[in-house]
N, C-alpha and C positions, 0 to 999 in steps of 0.2 A: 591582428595583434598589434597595431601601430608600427609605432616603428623607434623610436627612445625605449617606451614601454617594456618589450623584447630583451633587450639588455639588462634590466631593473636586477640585481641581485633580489631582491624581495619584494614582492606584488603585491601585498594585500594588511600589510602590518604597518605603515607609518607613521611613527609617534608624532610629527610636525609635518605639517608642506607649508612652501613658500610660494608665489608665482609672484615673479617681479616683470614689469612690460616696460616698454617704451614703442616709438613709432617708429623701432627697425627692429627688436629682437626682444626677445622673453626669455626669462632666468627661472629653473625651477629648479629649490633646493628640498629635497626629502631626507629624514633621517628617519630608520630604522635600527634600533638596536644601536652597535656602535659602527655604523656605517652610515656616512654623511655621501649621499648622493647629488651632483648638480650637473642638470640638462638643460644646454644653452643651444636656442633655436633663433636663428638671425639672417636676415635679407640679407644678401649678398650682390642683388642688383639683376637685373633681367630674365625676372619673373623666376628663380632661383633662387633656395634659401642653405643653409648650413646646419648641422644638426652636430652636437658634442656632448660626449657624456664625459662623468670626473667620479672617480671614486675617491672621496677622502683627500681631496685637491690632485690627484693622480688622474691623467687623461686615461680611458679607457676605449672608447670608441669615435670614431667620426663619419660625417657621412652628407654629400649634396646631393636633394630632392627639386625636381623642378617641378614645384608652388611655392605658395608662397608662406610666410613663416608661420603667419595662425593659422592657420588650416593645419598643418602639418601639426603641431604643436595642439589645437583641440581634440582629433582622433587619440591622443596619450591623455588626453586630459579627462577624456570623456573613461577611460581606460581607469584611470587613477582614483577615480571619484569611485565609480561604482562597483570596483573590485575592493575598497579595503572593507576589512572586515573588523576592525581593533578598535574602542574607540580613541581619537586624537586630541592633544593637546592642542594644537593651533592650527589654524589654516588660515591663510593671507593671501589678500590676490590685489596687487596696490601698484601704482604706477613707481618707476626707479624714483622720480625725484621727491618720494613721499615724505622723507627727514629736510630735504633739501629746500627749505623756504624762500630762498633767494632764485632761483630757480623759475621759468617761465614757460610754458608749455605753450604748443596749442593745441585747445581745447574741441574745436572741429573735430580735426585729424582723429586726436586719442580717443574721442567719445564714440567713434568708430569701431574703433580694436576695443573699447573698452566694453560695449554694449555687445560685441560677436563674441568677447571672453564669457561675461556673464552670464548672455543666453548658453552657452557651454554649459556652465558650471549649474544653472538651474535645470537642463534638460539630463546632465548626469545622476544630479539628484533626484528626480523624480524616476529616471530609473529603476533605481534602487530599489529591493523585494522589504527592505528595512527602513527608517531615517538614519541619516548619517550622523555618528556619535561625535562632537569636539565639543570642547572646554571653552576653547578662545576663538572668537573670528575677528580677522581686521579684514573689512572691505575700503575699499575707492570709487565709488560707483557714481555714475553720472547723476540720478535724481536718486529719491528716496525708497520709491518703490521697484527699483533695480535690487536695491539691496535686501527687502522683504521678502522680495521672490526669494532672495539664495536662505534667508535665517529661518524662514517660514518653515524650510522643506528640512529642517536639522532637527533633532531630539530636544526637546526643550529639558527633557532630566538633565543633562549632560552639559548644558551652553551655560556659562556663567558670566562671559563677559563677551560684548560686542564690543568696539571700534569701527565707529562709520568718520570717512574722510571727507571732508568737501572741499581743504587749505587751499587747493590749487586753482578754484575755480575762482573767478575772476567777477560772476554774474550772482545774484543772489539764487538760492535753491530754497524749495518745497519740502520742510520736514514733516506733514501731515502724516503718513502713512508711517510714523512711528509709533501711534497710537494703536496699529498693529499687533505689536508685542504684548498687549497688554491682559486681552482673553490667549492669546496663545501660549505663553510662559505660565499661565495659571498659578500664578504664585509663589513662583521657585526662586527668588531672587536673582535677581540678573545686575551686573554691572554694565552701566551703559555709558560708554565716552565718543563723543563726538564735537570734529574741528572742523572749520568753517571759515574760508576765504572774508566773506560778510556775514555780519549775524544781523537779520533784520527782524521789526517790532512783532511782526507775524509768526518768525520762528519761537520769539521767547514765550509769544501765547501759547504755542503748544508745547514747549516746557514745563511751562506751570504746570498746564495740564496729566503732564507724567508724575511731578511731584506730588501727586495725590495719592499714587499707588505706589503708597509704602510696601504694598505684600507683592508687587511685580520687580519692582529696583532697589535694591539697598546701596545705590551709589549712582549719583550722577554727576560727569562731568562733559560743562561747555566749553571750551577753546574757542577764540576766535582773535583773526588778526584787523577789523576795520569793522563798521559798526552804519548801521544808516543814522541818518539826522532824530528818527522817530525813534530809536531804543530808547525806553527806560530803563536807563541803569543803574535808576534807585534799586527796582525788584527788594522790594526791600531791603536784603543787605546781599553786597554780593559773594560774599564768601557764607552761605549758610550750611549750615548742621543741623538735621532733624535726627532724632533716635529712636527708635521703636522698639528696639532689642534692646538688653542687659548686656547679651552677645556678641551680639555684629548690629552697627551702628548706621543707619540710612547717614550719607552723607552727598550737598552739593554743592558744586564749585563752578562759576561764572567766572571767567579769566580772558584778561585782555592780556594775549601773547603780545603784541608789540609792545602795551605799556610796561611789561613785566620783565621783557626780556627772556622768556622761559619759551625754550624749546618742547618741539614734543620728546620729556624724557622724565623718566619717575624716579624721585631717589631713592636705591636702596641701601639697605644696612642688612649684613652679611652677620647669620645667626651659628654660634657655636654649640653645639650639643654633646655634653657628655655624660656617657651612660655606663654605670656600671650595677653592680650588685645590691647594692644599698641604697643609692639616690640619682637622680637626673637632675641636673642644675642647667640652665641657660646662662649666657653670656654672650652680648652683643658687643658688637667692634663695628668701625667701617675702615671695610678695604675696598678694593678696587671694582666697581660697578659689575667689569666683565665677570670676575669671577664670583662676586653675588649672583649673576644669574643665572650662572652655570648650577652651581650648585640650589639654587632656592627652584630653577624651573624643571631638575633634573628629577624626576620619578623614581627612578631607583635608589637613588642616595636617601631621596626624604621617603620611600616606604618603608625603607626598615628602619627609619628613626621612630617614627609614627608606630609602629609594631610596638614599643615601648613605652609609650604614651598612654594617657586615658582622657576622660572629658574636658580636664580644666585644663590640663597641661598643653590639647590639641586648641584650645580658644586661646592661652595664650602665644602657641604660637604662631596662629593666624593672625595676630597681632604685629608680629615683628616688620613685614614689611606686603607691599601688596602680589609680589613677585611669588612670595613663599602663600601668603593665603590663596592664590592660585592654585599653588601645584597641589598645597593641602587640598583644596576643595575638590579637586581631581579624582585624588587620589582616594577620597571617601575614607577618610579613616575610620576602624570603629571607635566607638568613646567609652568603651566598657563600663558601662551602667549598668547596678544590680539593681537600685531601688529611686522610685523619684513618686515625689507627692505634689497634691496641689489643693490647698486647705482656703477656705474663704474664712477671713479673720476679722472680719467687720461685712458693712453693707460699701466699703469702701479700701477695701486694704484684702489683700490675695497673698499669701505665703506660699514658695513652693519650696522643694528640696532632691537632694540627688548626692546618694550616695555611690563610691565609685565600688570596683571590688576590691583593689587595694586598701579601702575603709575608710580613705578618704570622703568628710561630707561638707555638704555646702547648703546654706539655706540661702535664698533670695526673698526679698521681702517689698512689693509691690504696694505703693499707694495713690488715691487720687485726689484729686482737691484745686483749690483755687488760690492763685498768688495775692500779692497785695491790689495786684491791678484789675481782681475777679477773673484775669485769664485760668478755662480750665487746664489743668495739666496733670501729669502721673509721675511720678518719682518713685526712686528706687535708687538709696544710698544718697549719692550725691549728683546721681545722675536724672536729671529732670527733661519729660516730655510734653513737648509743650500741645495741647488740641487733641492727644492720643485718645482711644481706648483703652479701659485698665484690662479688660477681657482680651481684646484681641493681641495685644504686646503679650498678656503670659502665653497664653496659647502660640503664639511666635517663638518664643523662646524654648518652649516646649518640643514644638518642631524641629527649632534650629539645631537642639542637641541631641535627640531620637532621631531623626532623618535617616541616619547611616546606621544605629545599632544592629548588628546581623545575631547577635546572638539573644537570650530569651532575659527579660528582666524578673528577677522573682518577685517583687513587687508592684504594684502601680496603685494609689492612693488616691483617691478624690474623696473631699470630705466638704458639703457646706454647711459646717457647725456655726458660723456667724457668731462666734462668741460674745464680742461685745455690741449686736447689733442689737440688741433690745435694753442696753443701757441707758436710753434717751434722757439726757439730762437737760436738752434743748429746751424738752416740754416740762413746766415744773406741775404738770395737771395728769400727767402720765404716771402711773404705777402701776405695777404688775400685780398679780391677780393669784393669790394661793389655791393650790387646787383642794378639793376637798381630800382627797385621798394619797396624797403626797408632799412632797416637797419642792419638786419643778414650779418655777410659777409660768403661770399659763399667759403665752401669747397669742395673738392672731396668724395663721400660718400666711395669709396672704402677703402678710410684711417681706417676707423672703422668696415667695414663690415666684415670683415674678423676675425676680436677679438672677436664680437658678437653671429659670428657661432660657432666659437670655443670653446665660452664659456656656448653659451646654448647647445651645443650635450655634454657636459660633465651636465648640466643640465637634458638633458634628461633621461642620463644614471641613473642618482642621483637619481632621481624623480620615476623613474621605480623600485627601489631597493624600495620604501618606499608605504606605503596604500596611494590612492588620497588624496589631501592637502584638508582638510576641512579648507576654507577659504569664506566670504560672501564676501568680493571684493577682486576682483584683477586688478590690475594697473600696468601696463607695457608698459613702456618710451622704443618704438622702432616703426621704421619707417617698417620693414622687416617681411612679413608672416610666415617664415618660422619660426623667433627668437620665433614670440606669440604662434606659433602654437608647436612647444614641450614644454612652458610653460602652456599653457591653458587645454592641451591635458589632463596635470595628475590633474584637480583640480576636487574634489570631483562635480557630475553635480547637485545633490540632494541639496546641500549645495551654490553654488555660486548663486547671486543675481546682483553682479555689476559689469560688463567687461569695463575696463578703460583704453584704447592705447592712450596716450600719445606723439606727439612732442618733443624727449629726448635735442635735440642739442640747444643750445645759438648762434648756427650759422646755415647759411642756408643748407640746403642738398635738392640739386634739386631729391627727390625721394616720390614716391607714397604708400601708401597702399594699397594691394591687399587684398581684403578678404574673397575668391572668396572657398579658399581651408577651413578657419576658420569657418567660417560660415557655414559647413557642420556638423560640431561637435555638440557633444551631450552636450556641457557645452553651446557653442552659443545660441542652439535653447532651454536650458531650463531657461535661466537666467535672470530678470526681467528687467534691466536697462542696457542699450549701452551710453556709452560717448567716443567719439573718436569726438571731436571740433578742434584738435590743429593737427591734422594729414590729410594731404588731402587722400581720398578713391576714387583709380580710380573702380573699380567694380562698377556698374549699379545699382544702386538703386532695380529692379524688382530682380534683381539675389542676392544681398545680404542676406536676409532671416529675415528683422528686424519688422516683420510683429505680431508675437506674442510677444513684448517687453512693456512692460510698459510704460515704458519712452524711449525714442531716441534722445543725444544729439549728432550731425556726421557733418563731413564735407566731401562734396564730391566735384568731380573733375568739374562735369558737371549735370545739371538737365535739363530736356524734359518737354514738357507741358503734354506726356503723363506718365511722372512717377506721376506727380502732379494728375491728374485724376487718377490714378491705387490707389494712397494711400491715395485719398476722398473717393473711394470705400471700400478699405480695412478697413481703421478707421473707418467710418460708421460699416460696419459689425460686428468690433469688437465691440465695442460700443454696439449692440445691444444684444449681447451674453455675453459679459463681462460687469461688473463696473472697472475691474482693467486699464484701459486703461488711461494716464493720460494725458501723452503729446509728440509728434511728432516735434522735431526740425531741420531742415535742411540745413546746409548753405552753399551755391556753391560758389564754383571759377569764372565761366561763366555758363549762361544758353541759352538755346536755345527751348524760347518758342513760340511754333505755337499757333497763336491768335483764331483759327478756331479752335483748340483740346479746347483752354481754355473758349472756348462759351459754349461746352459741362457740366461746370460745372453751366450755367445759369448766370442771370446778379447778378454780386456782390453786394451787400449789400451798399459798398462805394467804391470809384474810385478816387483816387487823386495822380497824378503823377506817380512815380512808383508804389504804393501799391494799393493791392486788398483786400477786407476783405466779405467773404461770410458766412451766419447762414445757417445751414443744420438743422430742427427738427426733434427728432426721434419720430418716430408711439409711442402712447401713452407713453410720454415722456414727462419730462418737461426739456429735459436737450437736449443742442445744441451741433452739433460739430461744431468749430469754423476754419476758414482756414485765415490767413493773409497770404499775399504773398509781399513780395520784388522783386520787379523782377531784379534788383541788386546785391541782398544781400545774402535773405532765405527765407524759407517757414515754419510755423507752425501751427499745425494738432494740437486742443486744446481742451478738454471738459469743456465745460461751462452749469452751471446752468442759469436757466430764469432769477434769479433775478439779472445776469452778463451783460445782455446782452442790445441792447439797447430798445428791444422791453420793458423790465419793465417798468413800471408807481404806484411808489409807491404810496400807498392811504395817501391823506392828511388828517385827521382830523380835523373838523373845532371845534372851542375851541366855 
């Protein structure tokens, strides 16, 4: 059981740990709940150490062990790691003179205690039946791949911001092995700061190298106090900003702490929130650092602020300082989203939108293009990206505010109508083409097919990174199987109710819908309602699978006199085992009905012109299935009660 450990008011729940070292004694501070625990383990000289527990700065326990102080100090450590179960805001394992830059070590000695702490802390974590859940890690670690070991073995959902130290070291260090992070966080955004005694030419090549992965870091920051002769410290400029999000904004900073004079310390500004019945307003002040971060890194204060929040109110207050976008991201607030769309509005310009449930809405309007200088870039508002993609930035954005939704969105919208992408006034030889039997003019569908694919396999990618989309409809504006089918594929099947494909174009595009591969899936065959009217469906009516749906509103390419008889039978049947059944609608392009299959359904009820209308009664039943048929037009498979029907005869009462 150790021997600190044993003491511990509580084992296994600590919102923070501290481990502070030096080359006689280690400081370890835990808070759980409102109980500030600190166990101080220190050499006392002849192979003898000391051991003191504090509650809430109150001594509680004391005790001399003859070994010596890490040793004693690992068995609790090893103890601490792999018994909590919560997951943590911080954990820190840093030498004392870490803030302390004036300060001189040696580096021998500590690389000793410093390399037996972290083989500790990696052999506790791999322990573990789980990965260990925190937010925040600040390490001290002698090379780079000390500190890999310990970040590797953590939860990558859960880690948002690292802190590697190197200030103290004297000798230039190896940051290769931060290229690590890069398959392993898989895209979860990570903030990554790291300070460095020397920063040499070698380390910044592998910076660059991180600034590529916008989808691994949305912030980096260098620190360094001395510089070799070979740095380039043009790096182009050294305070840059890159933006990928509308959202949350990649951003990097190269900083020479001696030329600047800036400490390792971050400014905050301290946010006031007042909530009552009618409105929530913010107001920012600055007061005093400490109590900014009491309160911005406190989880309890900011979860039930956040309980009263929704999407835009939760991004601006991740805004206010980095302290509170912390404990926000922690904390996972939901953003309470009922409805959010994402429309292609050119072959270069993406619209999306998000409705809150308080009725709040917001549209964002994404473009691409080229400045004066032919650099490409993406804009949105006034905020301009420069080399981005226009796909992969919305689909970013997309994430960044769905991530934490827990509850169900009633709608979800993809539509690539391309509205004005067949405008081309480039080409003065280009004109659109009247159809003979319409008013659409007729383009090439390959103009757009190719943007589509492009942009839902980034789609899919996206979508795979995140839990299935709990959404009750989905609505998606595409002619193309394959575009609905890595959209369809990730919606939660438990959750969806209404599959809605769409007609996207204002002009014509001679192309069909196949639904041959969709309709295999496990959202098609759980989902209650089909609406696809405005898109033609060359797949076979019997092969489609629309047989257990509620409601069915389809257009298809061609109807048979025996799909008409296959799905009198089917409705019927269903009917008799279900009441959900409501209504069957189907409307052809062309039919091809055998007069001899449709005697098989008996003589119609009424017979005038094109239309057929037959009553089917179910066995002790008062309820009909009803069939109209257009033989032009459509067919509709209809439940009707008796008193619908024409056989009623209401009773007159004579006065």
């Amino acid at each position: 059981m150790g021997h600190a450990y044993q003491w511990l008011p509580t084992k296994n729940n600590f919102s923070s740990m501290e481990f502070r070292y030096n080359s006689r004694s280690i400081t370890v501070k835990l808070v759980s709940d409102y109980i500030h625990t600190e166990l101080v383990y220190k050499d006392i000289g002849g192979g003898s150490m000391s051991l003191e527990s504090k509650e809430n700065k109150k001594l509680r326990n004391s005790l001399t062990i003859d070994d010596t102080f890490f040793n004693v100090f690992c068995e609790d450590f090893e103890l601490i790691i792999s018994n909590q179960r919560v997951p943590t805001i911080s954990l820190v394992l840093r030498h004392n003179s870490y803030y302390d830059e004036t300060r001189e070590c040696e580096e021998v000695f500590l690389d000793f205690i410093t390399s037996k702490l972290f083989d500790c802390l990696e052999k506790s974590l791999k322990s573990r039946k789980d990965l260990f859940q925190v937010s925040l890690v600040i390490l001290e670690p002698v090379d780079m791949d000390q500190a890999m070991s310990i970040i590797l073995n953590m939860d990558p959902f859960e880690l948002s911001l690292v802190e590697i130290s190197f200030s103290h070291r004297t000798n230039q260090v190896n940051i290769d092995g931060i290229s690590s992070l890069i398959e392993w966080n898989q895209g979860r955004k990570l903030e990554l700061n790291m300070y460095f005694g020397i920063m040499s030419a070698e380390n910044l090549v592998t910076v660059k190298h991180l600034l590529k992965h916008h989808s691994t870091f949305h912030r980096v920051e260098i620190y360094y106090k001395n510089s070799d002769d070979n740095l380039d410290l043009s790096f182009d400029v050294l305070h840059q900003q890159w933006v990928c999000s509308v959202f949350k904004q990649f951003i990097f900073t190269l900083r020479n702490q001696e030329a600047d004079q800036l400490k390792n310390e971050v400014s905050v500004s301290f946010i006031c929130v007042k909530i009552t019945n009618s409105f929530i307003s913010f107001q920012a002040s600055s007061i005093d650092v400490i109590l900014s971060g009491r309160v911005s890194q406190n989880p309890f204060i900011m979860e039930s602020v956040l309980k009263n929040l929704e999407c835009f109110d939760i991004q601006r207050l991740r805004k206010t300082s980095s302290g509170i976008r912390r404990c926000v991201d922690y904390i996972k607030p939901e953003p309470h989203i009922e409805k959010c769309s994402i429309e292609f509005d050119s072959i270069n310009r993406i619209v999306t939108s998000i409705a809150q449930r308080n009725g709040l809405f917001k549209k964002v309007r994404y473009g691409d293009g080229k400045d004066i200088y032919g650099v490409h870039n993406v804009h949105c508002g006034k905020t301009t990206m420069e080399g981005e993609d226009l796909g992969r930035i919305v689909l970013n954005d997309f994430k960044i505010n769905l991530e934490h939704q827990k509850t169900c969105l009633e709608e979800f919208f993809v539509n690539f109508s391309f509205v004005h992408a067949f405008h081309n006034r480039s080409n003065p030889n280009w004109r659109p083409r009247k159809v003979d039997n319409g008013s659409r003019k007729k383009v090439d569908y390959d103009q757009v097919a190719s943007l589509t694919s492009e942009f839902t396999e980034k789609t899919d990618q996206c979508l795979k990174s995140m839990p299935p989309l709990r959404v009750r409809t989905l609505i998606i504006g595409s002619v193309n199987q394959e575009d609905v089918f890595r959209i369809l594929s990730h919606v939660h099947p438990e959750i969806l109710k209404v599959i809605e494909i769409r007609y996207p174009f204002k002009v014509n595009v001679e192309k069909c819908l196949e639904v041959d591969n969709i309709c295999q899936l496990k959202q098609w065959n759980s989902a209650e309602e089909l609406i696809i009217n405005s898109v033609t469906i060359s797949t076979g009516i019997q092969e489609m699978k629309i047989t257990h749906f509620v409601s069915v509103d389809i257009l298809v390419e061609n109807i048979y006199a025996e799909d008409i008889v296959y799905l009198k039978k089917v409705c019927f049947k269903e009917l008799l085992k279900s009441s959900n059944f409501k209504k069957f609608k189907i409307t052809f392009a062309k039919s091809t009905l055998d007069q001899s299959v449709l005697l098989s359904l008996g003589e119609p009820y009424r017979l005038a012109g094109y239309t057929r209308v037959w009553y089917f009664l179910f066995p002790n039943s008062t309820q009909y299935l009803h069939i109209f048929l257009h033989s032009e037009r459509s067919v509709i498979f209809n439940r009707v009660e008796f008193e619908n029907t024409p056989f009623f005869e209401p009773i007159v009462q004579n006065e």
